[in-house]
C-alpha positions as CSV (number, residue, x, y, z in Angstrom):
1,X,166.7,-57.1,-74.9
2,X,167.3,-53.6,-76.7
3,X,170.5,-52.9,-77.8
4,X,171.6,-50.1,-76.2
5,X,171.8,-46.7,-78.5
6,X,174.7,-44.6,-77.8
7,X,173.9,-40.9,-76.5
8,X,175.3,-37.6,-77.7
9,X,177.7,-36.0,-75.3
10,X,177.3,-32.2,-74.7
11,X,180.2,-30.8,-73.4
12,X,179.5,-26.8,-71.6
13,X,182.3,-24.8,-70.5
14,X,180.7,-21.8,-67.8
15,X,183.6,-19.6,-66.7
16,X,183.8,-20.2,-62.8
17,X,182.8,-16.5,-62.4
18,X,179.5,-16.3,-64.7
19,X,178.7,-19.8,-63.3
20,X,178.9,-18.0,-60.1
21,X,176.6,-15.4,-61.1
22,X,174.1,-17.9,-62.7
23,X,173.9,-19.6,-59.3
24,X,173.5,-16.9,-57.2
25,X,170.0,-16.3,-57.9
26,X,168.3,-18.7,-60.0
27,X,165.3,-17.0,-60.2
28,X,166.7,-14.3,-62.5
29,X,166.5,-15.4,-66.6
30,X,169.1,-13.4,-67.7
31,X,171.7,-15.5,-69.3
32,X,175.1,-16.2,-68.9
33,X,177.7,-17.1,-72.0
34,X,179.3,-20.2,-72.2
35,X,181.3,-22.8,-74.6
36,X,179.1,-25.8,-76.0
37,X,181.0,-28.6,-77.7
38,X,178.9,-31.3,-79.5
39,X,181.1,-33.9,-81.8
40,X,183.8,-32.0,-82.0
41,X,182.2,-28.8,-83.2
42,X,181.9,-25.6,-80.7
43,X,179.3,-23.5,-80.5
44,X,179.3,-20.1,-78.6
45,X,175.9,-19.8,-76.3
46,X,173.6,-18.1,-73.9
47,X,172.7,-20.1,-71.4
48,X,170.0,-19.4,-68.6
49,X,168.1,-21.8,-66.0
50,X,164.2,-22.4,-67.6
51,X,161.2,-23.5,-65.1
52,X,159.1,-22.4,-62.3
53,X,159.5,-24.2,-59.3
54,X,161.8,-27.0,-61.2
55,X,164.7,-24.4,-60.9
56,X,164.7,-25.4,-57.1
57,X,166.1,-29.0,-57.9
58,X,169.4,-29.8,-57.6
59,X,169.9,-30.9,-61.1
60,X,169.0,-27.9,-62.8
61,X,166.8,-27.3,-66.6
62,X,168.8,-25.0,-69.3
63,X,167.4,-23.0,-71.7
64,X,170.5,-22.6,-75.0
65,X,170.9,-20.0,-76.9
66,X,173.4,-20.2,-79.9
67,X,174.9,-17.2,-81.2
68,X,177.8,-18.6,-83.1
69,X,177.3,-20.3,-84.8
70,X,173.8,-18.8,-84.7
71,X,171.8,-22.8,-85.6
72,X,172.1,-26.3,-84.3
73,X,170.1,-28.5,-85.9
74,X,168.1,-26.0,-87.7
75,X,166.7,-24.4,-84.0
76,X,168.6,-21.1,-82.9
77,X,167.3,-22.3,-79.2
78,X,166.6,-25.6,-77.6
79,X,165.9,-26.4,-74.0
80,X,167.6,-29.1,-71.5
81,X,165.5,-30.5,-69.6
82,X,166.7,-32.5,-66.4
83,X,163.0,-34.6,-65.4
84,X,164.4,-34.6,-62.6
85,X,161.5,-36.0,-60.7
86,X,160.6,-38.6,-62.9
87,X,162.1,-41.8,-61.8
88,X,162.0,-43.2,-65.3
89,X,163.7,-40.0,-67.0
90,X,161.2,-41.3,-70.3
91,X,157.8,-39.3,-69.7
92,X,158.3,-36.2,-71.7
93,X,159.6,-37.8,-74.5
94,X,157.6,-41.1,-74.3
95,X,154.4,-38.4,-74.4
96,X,155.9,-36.2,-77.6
97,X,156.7,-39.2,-79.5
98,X,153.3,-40.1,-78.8
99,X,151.1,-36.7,-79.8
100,X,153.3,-37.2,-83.1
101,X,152.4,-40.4,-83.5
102,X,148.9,-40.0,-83.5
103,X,149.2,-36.7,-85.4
104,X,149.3,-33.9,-83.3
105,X,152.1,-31.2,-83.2
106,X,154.6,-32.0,-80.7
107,X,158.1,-31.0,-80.0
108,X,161.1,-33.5,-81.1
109,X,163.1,-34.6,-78.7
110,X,166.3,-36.1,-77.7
111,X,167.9,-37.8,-74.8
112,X,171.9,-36.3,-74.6
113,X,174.3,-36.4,-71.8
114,X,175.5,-33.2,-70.5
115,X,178.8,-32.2,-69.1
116,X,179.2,-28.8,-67.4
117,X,182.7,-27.9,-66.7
118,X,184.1,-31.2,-67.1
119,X,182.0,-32.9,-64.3
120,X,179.3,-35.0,-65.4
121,X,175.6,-33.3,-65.0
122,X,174.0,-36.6,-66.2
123,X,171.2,-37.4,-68.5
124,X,169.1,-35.0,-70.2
125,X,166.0,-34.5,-72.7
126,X,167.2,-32.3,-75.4
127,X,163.4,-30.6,-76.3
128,X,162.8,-28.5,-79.2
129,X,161.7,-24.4,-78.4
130,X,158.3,-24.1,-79.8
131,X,158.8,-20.5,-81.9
132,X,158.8,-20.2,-85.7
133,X,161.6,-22.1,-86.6
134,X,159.0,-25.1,-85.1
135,X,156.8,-24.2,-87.8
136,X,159.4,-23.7,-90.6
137,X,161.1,-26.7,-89.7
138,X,157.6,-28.5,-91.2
139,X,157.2,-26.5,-93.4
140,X,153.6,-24.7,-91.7
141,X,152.5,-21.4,-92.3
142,X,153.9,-18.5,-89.9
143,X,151.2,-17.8,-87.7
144,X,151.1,-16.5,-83.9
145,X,152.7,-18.2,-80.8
146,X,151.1,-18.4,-77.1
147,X,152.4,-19.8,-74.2
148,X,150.4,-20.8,-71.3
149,X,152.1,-19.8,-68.7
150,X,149.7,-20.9,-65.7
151,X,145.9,-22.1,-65.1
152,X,144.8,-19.1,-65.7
153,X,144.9,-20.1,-70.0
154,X,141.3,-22.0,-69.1
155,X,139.7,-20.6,-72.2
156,X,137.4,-19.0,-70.0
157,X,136.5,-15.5,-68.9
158,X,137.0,-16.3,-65.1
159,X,140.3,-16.9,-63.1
160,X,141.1,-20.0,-62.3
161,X,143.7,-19.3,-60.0
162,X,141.8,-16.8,-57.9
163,X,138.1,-18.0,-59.4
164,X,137.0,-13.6,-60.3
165,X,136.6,-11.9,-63.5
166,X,139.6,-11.8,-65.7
167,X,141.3,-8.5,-65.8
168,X,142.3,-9.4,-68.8
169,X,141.9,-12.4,-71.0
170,X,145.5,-12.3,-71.9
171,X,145.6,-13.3,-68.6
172,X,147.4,-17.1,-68.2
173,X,149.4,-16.2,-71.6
174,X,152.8,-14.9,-73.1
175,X,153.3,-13.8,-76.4
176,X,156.3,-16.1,-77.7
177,X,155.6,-14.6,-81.8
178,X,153.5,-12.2,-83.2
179,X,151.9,-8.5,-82.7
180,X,149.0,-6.8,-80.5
181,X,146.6,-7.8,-83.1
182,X,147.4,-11.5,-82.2
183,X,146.5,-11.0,-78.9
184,X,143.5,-8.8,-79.6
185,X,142.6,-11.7,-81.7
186,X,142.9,-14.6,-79.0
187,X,140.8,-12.1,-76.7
188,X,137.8,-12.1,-79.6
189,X,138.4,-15.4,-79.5
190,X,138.2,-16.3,-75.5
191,X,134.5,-13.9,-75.2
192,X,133.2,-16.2,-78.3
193,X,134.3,-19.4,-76.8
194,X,132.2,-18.3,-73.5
195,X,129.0,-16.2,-75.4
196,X,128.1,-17.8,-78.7
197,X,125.0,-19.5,-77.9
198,X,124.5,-23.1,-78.1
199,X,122.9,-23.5,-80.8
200,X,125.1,-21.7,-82.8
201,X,128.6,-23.1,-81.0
202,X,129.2,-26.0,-83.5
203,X,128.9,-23.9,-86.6
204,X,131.4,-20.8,-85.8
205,X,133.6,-22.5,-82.9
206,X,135.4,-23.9,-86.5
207,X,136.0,-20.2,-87.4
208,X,138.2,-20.4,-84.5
209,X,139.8,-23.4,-84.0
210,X,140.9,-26.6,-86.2
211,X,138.3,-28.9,-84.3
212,X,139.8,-32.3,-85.6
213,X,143.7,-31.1,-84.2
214,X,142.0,-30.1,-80.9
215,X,140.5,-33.5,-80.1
216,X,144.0,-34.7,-81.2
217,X,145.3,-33.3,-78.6
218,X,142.5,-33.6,-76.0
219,X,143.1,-37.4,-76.6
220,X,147.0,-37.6,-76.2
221,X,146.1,-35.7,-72.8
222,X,143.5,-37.9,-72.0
223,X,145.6,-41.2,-72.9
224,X,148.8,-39.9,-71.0
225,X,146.9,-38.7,-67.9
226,X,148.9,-34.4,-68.0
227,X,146.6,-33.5,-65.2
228,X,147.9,-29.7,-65.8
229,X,147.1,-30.1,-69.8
230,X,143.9,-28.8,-70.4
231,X,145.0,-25.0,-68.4
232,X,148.5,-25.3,-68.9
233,X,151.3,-26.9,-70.7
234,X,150.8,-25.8,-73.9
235,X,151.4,-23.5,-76.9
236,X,148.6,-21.9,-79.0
237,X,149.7,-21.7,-82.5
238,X,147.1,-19.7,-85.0
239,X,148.0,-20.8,-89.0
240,X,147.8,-17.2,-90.2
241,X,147.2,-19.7,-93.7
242,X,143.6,-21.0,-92.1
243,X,143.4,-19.0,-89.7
244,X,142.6,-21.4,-86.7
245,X,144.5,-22.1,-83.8
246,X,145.8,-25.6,-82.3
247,X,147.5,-27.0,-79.1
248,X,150.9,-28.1,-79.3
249,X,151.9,-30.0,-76.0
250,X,154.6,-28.6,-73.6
251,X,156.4,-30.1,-70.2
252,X,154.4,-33.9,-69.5
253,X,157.0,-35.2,-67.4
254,X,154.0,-35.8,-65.0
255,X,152.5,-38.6,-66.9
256,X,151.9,-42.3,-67.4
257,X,150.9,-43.1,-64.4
258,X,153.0,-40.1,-62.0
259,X,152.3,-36.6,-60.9
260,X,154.7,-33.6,-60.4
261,X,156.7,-34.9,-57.6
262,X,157.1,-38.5,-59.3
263,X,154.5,-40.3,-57.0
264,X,151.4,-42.6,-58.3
265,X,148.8,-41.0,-59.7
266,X,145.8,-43.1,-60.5
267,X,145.1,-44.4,-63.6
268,X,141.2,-43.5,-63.3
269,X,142.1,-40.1,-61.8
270,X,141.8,-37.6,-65.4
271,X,138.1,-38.1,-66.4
272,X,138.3,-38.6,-70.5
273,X,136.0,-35.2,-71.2
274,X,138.4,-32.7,-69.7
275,X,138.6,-29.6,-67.7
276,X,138.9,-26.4,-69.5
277,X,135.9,-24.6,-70.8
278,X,136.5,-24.9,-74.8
279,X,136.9,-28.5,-74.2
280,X,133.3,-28.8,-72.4
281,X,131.6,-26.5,-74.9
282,X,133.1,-28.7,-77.8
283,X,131.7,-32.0,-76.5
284,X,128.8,-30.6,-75.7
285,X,128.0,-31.3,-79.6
286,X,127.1,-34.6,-80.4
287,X,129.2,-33.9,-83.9
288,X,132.3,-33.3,-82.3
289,X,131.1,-36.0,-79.0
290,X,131.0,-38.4,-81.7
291,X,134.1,-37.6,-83.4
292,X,136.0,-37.8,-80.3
293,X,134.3,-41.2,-79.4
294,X,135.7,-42.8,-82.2
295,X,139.3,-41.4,-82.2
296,X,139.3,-42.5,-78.7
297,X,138.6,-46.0,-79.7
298,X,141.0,-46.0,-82.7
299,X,143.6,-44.9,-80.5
300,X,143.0,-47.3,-77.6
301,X,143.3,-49.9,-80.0
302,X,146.2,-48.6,-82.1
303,X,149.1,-46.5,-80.5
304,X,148.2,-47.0,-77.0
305,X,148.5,-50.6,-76.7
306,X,151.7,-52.8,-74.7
307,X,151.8,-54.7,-77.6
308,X,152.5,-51.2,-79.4
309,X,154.8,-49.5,-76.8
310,X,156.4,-51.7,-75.0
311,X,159.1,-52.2,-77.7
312,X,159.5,-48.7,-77.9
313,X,159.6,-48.1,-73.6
314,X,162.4,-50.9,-73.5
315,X,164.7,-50.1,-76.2
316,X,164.3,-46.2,-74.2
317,X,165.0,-47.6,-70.9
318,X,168.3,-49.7,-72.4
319,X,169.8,-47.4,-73.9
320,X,169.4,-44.5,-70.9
321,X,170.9,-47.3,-68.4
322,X,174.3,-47.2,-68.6
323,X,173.8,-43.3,-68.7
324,X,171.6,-43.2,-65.5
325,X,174.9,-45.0,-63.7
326,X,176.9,-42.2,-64.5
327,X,174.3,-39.6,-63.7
328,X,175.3,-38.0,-60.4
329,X,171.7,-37.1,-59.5
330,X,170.2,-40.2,-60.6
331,X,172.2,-43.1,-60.2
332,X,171.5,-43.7,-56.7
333,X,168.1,-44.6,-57.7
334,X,168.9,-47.1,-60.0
335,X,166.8,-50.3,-58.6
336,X,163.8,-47.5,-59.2
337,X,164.4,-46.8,-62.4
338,X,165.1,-50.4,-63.5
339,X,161.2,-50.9,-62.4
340,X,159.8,-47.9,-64.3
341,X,159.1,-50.0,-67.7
342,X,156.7,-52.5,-66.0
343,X,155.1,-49.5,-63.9
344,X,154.0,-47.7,-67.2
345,X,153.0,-50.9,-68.6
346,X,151.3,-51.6,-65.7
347,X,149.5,-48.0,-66.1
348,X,148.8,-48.5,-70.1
349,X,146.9,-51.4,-69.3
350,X,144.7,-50.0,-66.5
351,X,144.4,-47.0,-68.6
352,X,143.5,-48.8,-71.0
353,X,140.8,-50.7,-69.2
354,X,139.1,-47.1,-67.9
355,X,139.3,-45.2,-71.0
356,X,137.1,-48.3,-73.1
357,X,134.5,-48.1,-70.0
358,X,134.3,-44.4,-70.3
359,X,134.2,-44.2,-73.9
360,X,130.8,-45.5,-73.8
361,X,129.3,-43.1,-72.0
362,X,129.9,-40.2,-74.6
363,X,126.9,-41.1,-76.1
């Protein structure tokens, strides 16, 4: 067995009055101060609920500002995040370690246990803000940050939420760094992705975007089954440097095997080729088909493999356990959690098994 790894306590003081205020409508971002003490060291803080419907859960997701000191671990902001509905507590960070691995961007992450006014709030995945400091802290180019806010970020000029014409093709985004012309820029870019012709796709698509990053990341959605990935749950980041934009992965909680409300999803249920409409233009070249084929294959028999990640699932699992016990939310549920490793071993190996049929029908 693992030995366990000791996690970082975060102690945050909310004066009763602005944690009052905080929870009388948690709909509302704006933030409330507080007092956050990591290893002795305080730190003086904004702090503010983060989701959609996740701020409905009892154990609620934090968005941290720091204004005083004004870093923590080179980040001005980071985000708590309380996966709450995943039984295993491991899916967002089992998938980011994973899109690193196989050498996409991804946020790091963290597990930490949180303290709000003394009481315990349990554990939680410390996640890095995706923003320039991302970029600076690995050492890329500045460049242009979009978030995809809903389904509507489909690469395509038609709704997917309401299936009409895009008002606007900003639609589905938010602007997290850059200017108008950024967004002028990703609207060029969204009618080209829908008009150049077929012929002509493969040779200026890569005006656009860093082909061999996206099917990076079209794999690591593929492998860890993000239903939501291909329209949402992700950053756009455009290297001003080259130009061309990648995906940087964003919330996958609903992964390895579960879906949003920590139920079973199939492992057969996220067809290999995608959903979104750069994704289908893309493998409609036999270039980039082929390219993907045989990252696909590498992968399968590389990083996503028990024999690769089931060292790294059980040391996770130890050293959250004694954690989880203390975890008011959680530790009810702890016979559940104890079964999570073999689930999403279970779910690698089916995976597994679907993703080498498929793989030869790319041809």
């Amino acid at each position: 067995m693992a030995t366990n790894e000791k996690l970082p306590e975060y102690r945050l003081f909310i004066h009763p009055l602005d944690l009052h205020e905080l929870r009388k409508d948690i709909w509302i971002d704006d933030p409330v101060s507080a007092k956050l003490t990591i290893h002795g060291k305080k730190y003086e803080v904004d702090i503010a609920y983060r989701g959609s419907h996740i701020r409905g859960f009892p154990k609620k997701s934090y968005q941290v500002s720091l204004y005083k000191p004004t870093t923590y671990r080179n980040a001005n902001t980071f985000h708590l995040n309380a996966e709450y509905k995943d039984p295993s507590l491991m899916r967002n960070k089992l998938s980011f370690d994973f899109f690193n691995e196989i050498g996409c961007l991804a946020p790091q992450s963290r597990f930490v246990f949180l303290k709000v006014n003394g009481k315990n709030e349990g554990v939680y995945l410390e996640l890095e803000s995706v923003d320039d400091r991302f970029l600076a802290n690995r050492g890329l180019p500045a460049g242009s940050i979009f978030y995809a806010v809903d389904g509507d970020a489909n690469f395509s000029l038609m709704s997917d939420l309401d299936k009409e014409v895009k008002k606007s093709l900003a639609i589905g985004y938010e602007l997290k760094c850059g200017a108008q012309e950024d967004t002028d820029h990703l609207h060029q870019m969204i009618i080209d992705i829908n008009t150049i012709s077929r012929e002509d796709f493969e040779k200026e698509i890569v005006d656009y975007i860093d082909v061999d990053k996206y099917l990076l990341w079209l794999a690591g959605v593929v492998f860890t089954q993000n239903f939501d990935g291909f329209v949402h749950n992700y950053a756009l980041y455009r290297n001003e440097k080259s130009g061309l934009y990648e995906i940087i992965p964003w919330d996958y909680d609903a992964t390895w095997g579960r879906d949003v409300n920590g139920e079973e999803m199939r492992s057969d249920y996220l067809r290999i080729t995608g959903f979104n409409t750069l994704t289908a233009r893309i493998l409609d070249s036999s270039t980039f088909r082929n390219q993907y084929k045989s990252l696909l294959q590498d992968i399968v028999n590389n990083q996503f493999t028990v024999e690769y990640l089931k060292p790294k699932i059980e040391r996770m699992h130890a050293s959250l356990r004694p954690y989880v016990l203390l975890d008011p939310y959680k530790k009810d549920s702890i016979d559940r959690f104890d079964k999570e490793p073999d689930y999403i071993l279970n779910y690698i190996e089916e995976r597994t098994a679907f993703i080498k049929r498929e793989v030869e029908l790319l041809d």
